[in-house]
C-alpha positions in Angstrom: -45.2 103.7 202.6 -43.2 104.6 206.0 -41.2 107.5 205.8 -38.2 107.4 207.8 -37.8 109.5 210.6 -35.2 112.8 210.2 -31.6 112.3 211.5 -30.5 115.4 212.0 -26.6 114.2 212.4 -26.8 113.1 208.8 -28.1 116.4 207.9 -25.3 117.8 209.6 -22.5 116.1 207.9 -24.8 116.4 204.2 -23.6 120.0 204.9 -20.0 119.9 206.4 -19.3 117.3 203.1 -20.7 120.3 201.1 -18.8 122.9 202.6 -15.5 120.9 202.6 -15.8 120.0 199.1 -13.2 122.6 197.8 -11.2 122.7 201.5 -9.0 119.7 202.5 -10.1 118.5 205.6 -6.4 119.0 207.5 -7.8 123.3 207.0 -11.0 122.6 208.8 -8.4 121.1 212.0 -6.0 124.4 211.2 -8.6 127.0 211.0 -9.2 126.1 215.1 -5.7 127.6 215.7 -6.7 130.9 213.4 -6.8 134.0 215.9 -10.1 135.0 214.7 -12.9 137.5 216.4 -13.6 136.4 219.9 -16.7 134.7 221.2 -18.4 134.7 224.2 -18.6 131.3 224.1 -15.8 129.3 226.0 -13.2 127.3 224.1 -11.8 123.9 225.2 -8.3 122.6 224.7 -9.2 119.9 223.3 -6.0 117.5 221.9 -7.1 117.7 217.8 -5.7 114.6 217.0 -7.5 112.8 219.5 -10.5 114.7 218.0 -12.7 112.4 215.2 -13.3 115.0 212.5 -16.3 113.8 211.5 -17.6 115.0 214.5 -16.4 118.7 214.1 -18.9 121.3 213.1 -19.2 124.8 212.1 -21.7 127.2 213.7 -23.1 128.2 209.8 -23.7 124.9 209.2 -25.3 124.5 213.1 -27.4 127.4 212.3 -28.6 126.5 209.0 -30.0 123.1 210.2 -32.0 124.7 213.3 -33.1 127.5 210.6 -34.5 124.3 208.5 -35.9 122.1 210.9 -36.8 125.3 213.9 -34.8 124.1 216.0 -33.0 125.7 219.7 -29.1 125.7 219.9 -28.2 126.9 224.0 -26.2 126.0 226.8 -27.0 123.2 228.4 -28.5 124.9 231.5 -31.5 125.9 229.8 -32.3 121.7 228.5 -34.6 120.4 231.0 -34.4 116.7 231.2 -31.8 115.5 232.4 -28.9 114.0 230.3 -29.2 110.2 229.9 -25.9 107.8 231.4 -24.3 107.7 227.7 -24.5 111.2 227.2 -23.1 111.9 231.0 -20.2 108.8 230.0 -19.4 110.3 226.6 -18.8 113.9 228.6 -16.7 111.7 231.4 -14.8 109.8 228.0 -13.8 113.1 226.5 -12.5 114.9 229.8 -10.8 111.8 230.8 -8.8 111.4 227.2 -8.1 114.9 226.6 -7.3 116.0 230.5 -9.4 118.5 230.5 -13.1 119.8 232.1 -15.6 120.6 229.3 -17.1 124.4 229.1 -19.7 126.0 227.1 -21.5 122.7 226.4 -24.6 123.4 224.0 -27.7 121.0 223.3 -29.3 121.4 219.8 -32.9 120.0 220.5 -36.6 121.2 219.9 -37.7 124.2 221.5 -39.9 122.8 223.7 -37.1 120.2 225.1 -35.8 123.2 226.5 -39.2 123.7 228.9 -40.5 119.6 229.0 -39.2 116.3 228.9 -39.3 114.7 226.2 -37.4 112.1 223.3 -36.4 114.0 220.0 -33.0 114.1 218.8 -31.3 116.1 221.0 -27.1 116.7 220.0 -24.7 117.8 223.1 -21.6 120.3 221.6 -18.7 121.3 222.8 -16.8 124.8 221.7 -13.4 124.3 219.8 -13.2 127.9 219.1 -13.6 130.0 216.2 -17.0 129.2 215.5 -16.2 125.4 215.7 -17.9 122.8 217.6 -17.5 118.9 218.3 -20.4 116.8 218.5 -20.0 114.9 222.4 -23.3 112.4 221.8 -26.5 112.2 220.3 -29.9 110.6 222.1 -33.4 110.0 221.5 -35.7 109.9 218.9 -34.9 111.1 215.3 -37.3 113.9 214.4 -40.7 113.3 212.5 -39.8 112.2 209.0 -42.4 115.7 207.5 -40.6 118.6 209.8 -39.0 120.4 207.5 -41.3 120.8 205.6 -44.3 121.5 208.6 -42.1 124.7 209.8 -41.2 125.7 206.1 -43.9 128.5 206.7 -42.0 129.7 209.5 -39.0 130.2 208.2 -39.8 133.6 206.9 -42.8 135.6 206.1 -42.8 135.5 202.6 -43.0 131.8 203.1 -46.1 132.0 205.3 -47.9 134.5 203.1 -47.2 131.9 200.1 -49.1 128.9 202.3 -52.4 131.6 203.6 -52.6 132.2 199.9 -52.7 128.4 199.0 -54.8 127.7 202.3 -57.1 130.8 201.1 -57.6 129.6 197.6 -58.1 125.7 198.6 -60.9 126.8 200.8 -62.5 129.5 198.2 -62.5 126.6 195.8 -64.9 124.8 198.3 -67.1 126.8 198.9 -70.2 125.8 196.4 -70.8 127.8 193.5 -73.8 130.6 193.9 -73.7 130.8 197.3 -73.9 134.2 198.2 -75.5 135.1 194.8 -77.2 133.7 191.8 -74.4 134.2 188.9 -71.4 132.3 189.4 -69.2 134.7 188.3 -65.3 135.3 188.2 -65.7 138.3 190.5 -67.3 136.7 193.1 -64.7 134.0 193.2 -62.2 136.6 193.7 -63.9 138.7 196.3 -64.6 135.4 198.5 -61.0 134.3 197.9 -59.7 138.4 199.3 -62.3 138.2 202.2 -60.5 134.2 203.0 -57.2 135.8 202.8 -57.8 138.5 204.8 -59.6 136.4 207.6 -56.6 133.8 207.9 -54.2 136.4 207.5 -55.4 138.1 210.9 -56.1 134.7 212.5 -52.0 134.2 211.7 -50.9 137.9 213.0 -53.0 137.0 216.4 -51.5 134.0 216.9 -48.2 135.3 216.2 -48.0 138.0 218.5 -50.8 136.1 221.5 -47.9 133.3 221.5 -45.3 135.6 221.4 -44.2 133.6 218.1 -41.4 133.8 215.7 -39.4 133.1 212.5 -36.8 130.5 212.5 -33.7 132.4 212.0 -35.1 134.8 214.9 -35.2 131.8 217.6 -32.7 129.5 216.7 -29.7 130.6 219.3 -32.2 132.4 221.6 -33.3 131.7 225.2 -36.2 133.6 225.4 -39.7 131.9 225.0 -41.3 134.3 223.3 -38.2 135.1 221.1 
């Protein structure tokens, strides 16, 4: 069996259906007028009812979908290739309806679209304010089909102590009975399962700190590398 690839704007709307559930859509539009805390981010005066609402996201929801999938959400600076002729239209579309030159735009992408060229999935945003954002286009590639669950372990470290356990115990099971002594015994099982743990445990803390690595919710809406 196939599996299909991840659309990461479906995931996106999964959770803005689930947040809305108890709010009326027309309060999602009205909260953009709310004076709330100020960002650094710029806003743009967009028209709202030329706005599609479908298309209008919150940064929790933004954030919880680059936690899940480790994703990068920046300005568009930092995204290395270049923006493909529908994604430079759909900018052109927007100013041209709404009279206005769009600020602050944000790619939500793989990190490593923000350092290579590449195909994944990215999604171009524009600020509405108040922790809102409207979704300009989306490109490329869907992500592979198994990445949520290939950077579950990163999303925290009790996470990746739970999968070195596993890994440990999987390869203490393989190792053939009597090996290292005549009796196959319960206590030797443990003490080569503790001396696994321990070696893939520092083989994990190296890489971590060689690469400069981190957990999801530590790199999602950061610039730095080796966040």
């Amino acid at each position: 069996m196939i599996l299909e690839r991840t659309n990461i704007e479906s995931h996106l709307q999964k959770l803005r259906e689930r947040d809305l559930k108890d709010n009326p859509l027309l309060s999602l539009l009205e909260a953009l007028h709310i004076e709330g805390s100020r960002e650094e981010t710029p806003e743009n005066a967009f028209e709202l009812d030329l706005l599609e609402p479908g298309r209008i996201y919150h940064l929790n929801q933004i954030r919880e979908i680059c936690v899940d999938f480790r994703l990068r959400f920046l300005d568009l600076k930092y995204f290395k290739p270049q923006l493909p002729e529908d994604a430079r239209e759909a900018i052109h579309h927007l100013e041209d309806a709404h009279g206005i030159t769009l600020k602050g735009l944000k790619i939500m992408a793989p990190s490593r679209l923000f350092k290579l060229e590449d195909k994944d999935d990215p999604l171009l945003m524009a600020p509405l304010g108040n922790g809102y954002y409207y979704l300009v286009h989306k490109w490329g590639n869907d992500l592979h089909p198994l990445r949520k669950l290939m950077v579950w372990p990163f999303r925290n470290i009790g996470n990746l102590t739970l999968v070195v356990l596993a890994v440990s115990f999987l390869l203490t099971m393989l190792i053939p009975s009597g090996l290292f002594s005549k009796s196959d015994s319960a206590g030797e099982f443990w003490m080569l399962f503790f001396f696994m743990f321990k070696s893939l445990a520092a083989v994990v803390i190296f890489y971590g700190f060689a690469l400069g690595k981190n957990f999801n919710p530590a790199i999602w809406d950061s610039k730095y590398y080796n966040a």
